[in-house]
C-alpha positions in Angstrom: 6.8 -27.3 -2.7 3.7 -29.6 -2.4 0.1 -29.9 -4.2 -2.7 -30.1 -2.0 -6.4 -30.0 -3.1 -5.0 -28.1 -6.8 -2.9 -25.7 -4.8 0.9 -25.1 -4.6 2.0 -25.0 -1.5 5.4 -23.0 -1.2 7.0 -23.8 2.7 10.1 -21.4 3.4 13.3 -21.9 6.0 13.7 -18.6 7.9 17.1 -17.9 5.6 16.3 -16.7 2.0 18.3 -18.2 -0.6 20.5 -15.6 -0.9 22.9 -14.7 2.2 23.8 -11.3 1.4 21.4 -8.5 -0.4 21.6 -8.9 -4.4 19.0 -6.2 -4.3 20.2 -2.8 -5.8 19.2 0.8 -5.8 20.6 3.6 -8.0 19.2 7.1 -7.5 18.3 8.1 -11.1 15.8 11.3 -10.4 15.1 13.8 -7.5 11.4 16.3 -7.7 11.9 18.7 -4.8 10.2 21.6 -3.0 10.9 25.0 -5.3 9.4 27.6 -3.9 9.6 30.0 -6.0 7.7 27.6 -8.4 3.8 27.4 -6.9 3.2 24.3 -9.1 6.8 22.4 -6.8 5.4 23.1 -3.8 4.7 20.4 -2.0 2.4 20.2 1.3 1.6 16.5 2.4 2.6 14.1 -0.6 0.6 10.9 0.0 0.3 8.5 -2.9 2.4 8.4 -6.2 1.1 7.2 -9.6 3.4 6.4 -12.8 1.5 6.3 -16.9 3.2 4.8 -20.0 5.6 7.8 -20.4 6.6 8.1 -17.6 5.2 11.1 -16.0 4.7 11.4 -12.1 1.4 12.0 -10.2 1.6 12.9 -6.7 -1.6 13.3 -4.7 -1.2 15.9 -2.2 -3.8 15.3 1.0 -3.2 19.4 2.4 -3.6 21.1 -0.5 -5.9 18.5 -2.2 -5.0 18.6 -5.3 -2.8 16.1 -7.5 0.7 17.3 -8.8 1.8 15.9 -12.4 5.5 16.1 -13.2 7.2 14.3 -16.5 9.8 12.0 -16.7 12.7 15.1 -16.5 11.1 16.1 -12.7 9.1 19.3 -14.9 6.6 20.5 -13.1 3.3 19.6 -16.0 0.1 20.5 -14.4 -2.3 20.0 -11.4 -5.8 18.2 -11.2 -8.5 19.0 -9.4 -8.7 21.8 -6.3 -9.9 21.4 -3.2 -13.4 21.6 -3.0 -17.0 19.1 -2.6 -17.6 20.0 -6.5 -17.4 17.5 -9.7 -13.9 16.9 -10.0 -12.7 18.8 -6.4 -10.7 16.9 -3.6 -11.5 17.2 0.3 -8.9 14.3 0.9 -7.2 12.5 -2.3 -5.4 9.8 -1.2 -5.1 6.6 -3.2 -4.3 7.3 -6.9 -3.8 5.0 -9.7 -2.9 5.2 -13.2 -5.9 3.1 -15.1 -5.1 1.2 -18.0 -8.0 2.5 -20.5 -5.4 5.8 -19.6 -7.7 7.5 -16.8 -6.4 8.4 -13.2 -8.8 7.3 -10.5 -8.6 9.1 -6.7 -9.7 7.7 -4.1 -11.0 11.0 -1.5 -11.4 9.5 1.8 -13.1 11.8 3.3 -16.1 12.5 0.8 -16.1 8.5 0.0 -16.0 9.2 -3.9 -14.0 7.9 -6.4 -12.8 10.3 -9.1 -11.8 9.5 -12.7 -9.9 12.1 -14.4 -8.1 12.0 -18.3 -4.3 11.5 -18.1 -4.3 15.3 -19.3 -6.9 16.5 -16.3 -10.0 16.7 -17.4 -12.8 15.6 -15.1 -14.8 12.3 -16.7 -16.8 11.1 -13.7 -17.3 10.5 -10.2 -18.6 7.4 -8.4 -19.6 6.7 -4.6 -18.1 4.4 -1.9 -20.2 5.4 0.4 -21.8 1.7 0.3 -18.4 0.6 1.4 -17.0 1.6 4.5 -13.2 2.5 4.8 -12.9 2.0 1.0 -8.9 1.8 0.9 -5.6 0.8 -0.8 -7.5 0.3 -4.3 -5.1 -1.6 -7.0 -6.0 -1.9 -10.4 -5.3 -5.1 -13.0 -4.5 -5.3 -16.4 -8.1 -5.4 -17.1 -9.0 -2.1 -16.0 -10.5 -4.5 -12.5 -10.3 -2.6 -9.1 -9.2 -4.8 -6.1 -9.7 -2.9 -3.0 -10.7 -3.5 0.8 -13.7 -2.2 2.8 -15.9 -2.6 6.3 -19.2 -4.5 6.4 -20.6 -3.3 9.5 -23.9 -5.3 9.7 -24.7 -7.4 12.4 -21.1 -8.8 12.7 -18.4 -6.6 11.5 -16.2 -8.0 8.7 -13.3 -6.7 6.6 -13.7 -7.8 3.0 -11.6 -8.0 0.2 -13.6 -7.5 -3.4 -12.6 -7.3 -7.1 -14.9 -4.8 -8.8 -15.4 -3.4 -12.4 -14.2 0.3 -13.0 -17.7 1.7 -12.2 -17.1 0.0 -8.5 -19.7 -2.8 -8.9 -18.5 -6.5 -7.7 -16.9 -9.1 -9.8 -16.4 -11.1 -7.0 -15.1 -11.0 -3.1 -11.7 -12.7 -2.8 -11.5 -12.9 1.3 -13.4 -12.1 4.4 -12.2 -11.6 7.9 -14.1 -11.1 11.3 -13.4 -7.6 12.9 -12.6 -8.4 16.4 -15.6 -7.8 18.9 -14.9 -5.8 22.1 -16.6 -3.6 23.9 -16.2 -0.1 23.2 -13.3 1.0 25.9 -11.0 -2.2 24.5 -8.9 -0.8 21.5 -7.2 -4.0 19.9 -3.7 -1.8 18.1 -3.3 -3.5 15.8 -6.4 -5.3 14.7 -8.7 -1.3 14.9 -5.3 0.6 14.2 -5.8 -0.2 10.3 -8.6 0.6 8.1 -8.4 -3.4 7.5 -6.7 -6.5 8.8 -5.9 -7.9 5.2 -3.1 -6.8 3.5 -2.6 -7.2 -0.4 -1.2 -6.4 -4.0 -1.7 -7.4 -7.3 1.2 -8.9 -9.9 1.4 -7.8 -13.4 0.2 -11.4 -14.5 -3.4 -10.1 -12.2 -2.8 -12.5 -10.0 -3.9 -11.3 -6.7 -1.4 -11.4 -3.6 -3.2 -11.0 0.1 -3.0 -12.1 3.8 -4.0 -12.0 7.2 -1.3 -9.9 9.3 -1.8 -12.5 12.2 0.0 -15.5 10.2 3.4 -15.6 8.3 0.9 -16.8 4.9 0.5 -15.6 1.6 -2.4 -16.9 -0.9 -2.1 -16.0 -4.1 -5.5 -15.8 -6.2 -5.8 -16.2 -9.5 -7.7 -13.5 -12.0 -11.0 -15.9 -11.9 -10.3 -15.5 -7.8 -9.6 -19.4 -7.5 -6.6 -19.7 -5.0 -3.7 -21.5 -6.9 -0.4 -21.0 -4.3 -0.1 -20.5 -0.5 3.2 -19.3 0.5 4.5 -19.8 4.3 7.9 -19.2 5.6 9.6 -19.8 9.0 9.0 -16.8 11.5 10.4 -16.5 14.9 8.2 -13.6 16.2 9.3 -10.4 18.2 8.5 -9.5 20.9 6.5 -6.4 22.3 7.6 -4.6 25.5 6.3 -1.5 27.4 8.4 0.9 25.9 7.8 -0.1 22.4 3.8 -0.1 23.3 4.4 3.6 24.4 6.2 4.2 21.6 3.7 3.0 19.5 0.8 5.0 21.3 3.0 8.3 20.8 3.2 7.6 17.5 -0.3 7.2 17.1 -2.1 9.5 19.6 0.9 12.1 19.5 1.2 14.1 23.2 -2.4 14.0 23.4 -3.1 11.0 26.6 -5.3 8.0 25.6 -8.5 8.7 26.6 -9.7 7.4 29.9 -12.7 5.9 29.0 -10.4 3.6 26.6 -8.0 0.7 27.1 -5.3 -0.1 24.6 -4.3 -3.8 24.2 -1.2 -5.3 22.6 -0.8 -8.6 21.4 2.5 -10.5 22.8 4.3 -10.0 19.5 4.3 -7.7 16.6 2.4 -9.4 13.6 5.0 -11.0 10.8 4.5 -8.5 8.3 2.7 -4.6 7.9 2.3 -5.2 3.8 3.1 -6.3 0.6 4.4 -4.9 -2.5 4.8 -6.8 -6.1 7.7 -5.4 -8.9 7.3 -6.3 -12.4 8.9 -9.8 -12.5 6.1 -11.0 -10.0 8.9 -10.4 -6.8 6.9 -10.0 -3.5 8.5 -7.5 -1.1 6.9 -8.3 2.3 7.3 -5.5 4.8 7.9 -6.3 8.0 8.1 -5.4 11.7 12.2 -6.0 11.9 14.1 -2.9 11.8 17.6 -2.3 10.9 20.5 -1.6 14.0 20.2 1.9 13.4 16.4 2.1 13.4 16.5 4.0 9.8 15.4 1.5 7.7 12.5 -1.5 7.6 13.6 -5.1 6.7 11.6 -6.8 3.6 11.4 -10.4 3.1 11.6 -10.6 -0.8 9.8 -13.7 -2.8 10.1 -14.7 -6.4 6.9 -15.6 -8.3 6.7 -18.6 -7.4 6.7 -18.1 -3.7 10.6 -19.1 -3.2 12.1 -16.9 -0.3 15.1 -15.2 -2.4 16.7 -12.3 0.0 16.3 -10.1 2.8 16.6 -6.3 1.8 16.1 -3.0 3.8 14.7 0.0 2.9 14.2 3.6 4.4 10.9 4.4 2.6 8.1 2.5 1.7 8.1 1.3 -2.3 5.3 3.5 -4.2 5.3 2.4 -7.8 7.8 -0.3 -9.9 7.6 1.0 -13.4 10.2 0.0 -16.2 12.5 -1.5 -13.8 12.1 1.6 -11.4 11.2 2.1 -8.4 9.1 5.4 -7.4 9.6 6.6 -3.1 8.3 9.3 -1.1 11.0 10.7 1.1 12.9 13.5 3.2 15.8 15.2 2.4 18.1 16.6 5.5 15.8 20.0 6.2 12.8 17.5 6.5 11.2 17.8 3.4 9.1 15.5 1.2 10.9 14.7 -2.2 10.2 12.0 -4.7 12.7 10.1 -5.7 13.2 7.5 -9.2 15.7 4.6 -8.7 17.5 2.3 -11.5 16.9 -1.3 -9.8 19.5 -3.7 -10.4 19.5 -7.4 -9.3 23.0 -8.9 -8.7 22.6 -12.3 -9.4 
């Protein structure tokens, strides 16, 4: 670690400090598909929020509507229906659990913002419309909404904002230039993603975020002044044509990419896809690196200070880390979505 200009600066080997993975998992809770229960049924599970006792909101994109299950995986209620009305869903995506005990939805695709009582009743709704590709909203302890959106003006920026709960700025933590091509050059990963920043925010508010073209982390503090920058030693991997058709499948499905457009890789995958804080202040970085089998993503795990601990895998991406749990969206063996509650245990 070294001070520079009032900011700590963490530099990482490429080996964590731990050689094997002291990072634990024990299944503790499963919600699946009933169906001969209407309120189980489960069509495209998106987003997962957690409140103070425990019960489990799942935002549902297909049938637009949010599913609320209690601590014992029984089915409690749903909020909202799908609909353009006060409190009605055309897309909810992003949900979070506000700490003045509202729920907030993000609905992509009529750019509001809806705030709904912990019990389902409809308080208000707000527009993003002002900012474009309004996504992966996280809240602070202050009730503060951190979130990423487009400036399109005459240069086209990503921007990463704090704003108050009625969506007004506090203050705008990080900007990055859009790359500029013309229209038939599709850069994958810099226009695959809503935005090229990637962030999180610790329970202490301090807020976590990065450019995906740099093994860097800066971590902000509540005021936005940036007090750590965290690097670590990457050896990058490499991209060949099969993975860059792979990719495109994934992506465009069967359907061909259009003729009037050219795709272009970079040489190597960027070091990381996003981050992800637990309560202690731990940063799981997700990252390109798969395991043997293919099943599971590697994550580069730091403590709060920035210290590169272990390297851990995982099979679905983290949701929610609530009273030493950890909340996942996943499939069971017929291919349908469950949620799933783990016990996490740290052997060291």
């Amino acid at each position: 670690m070294e001070e520079k200009d009032g900011v700590t600066i963490v530099k990482n080997p490429a080996e964590p400090i731990y050689t094997k993975d002291v990072f634990r998992l024990e299944e503790d809770l499963t919600i699946e598909n009933v169906e001969e229960d209407e309120g189980f049924m489960f069509q495209d599970i998106m987003h997962l929020a957690v409140d103070d006792e425990e019960n489990i909101y799942a935002s549902d994109t297909k049938a637009a509507l949010i599913k609320v299950f209690d601590k014992s995986a029984n089915y409690l209620r749903t909020i909202g229906k799908k609909g353009q009305g006060p409190g009605e869903f055309l897309y909810p995506f992003e949900i979070l659990v506000m700490p003045q005990g509202e729920l907030m939805v993000n609905d992509l695709y009529q750019l509001r913002v809806h705030f709904f009582s912990l019990d389902g009743k409809f308080l208000r709704q707000l527009s993003s419309s002002t900012m474009m590709m309004f996504r992966r909203p996280r809240v602070d302890s202050k009730g503060h909404i951190i979130v990423g959106h487009v400036n399109a003006g005459d240069e086209i920026e990503t921007v990463l904002k704090k704003l108050d709960s009625d969506l007004n700025p506090v203050l705008t933590l990080a900007t990055r230039p859009v790359v500029s091509k013309p229209p038939t050059i599709f850069e994958y990963f810099e226009n695959r993603r809503s935005t090229n920043l990637v962030w999180d925010v610790a329970t202490d508010d301090n807020i976590i975020w990065g450019v995906f073209n740099k093994y860097e982390i800066f971590v902000n503090n509540p005021e936005g002044k940036l007090i750590r920058k965290i690097v670590k030693e990457y050896d990058g991997i490499g991209i060949n044509k099969e993975e860059e058709e792979k990719l495109i499948k994934a992506w465009l499905g069967n359907n061909p990419v259009p003729p009037q457009m050219t795709i272009k890789f970079p040489k190597e995958y960027p070091p990381f896809i996003r981050f992800t804080c637990d309560e202690e202040g731990r940063i799981f970085v997700q990252t390109y690196e798969k395991t043997e089998d293919e099943e599971e993503d590697y994550y580069d795990v730091f403590d709060s200070e920035g210290k590169y601990i272990v390297r851990t895998s995982l099979k679905y991406r983290p949701q929610v880390w609530k009273n030493k749990k950890l909340y996942m969206i996943e499939e069971n063996e017929e291919g349908f979505q469950v949620i799933k509650r783990y016990k996490v245990h740290w052997d060291f």
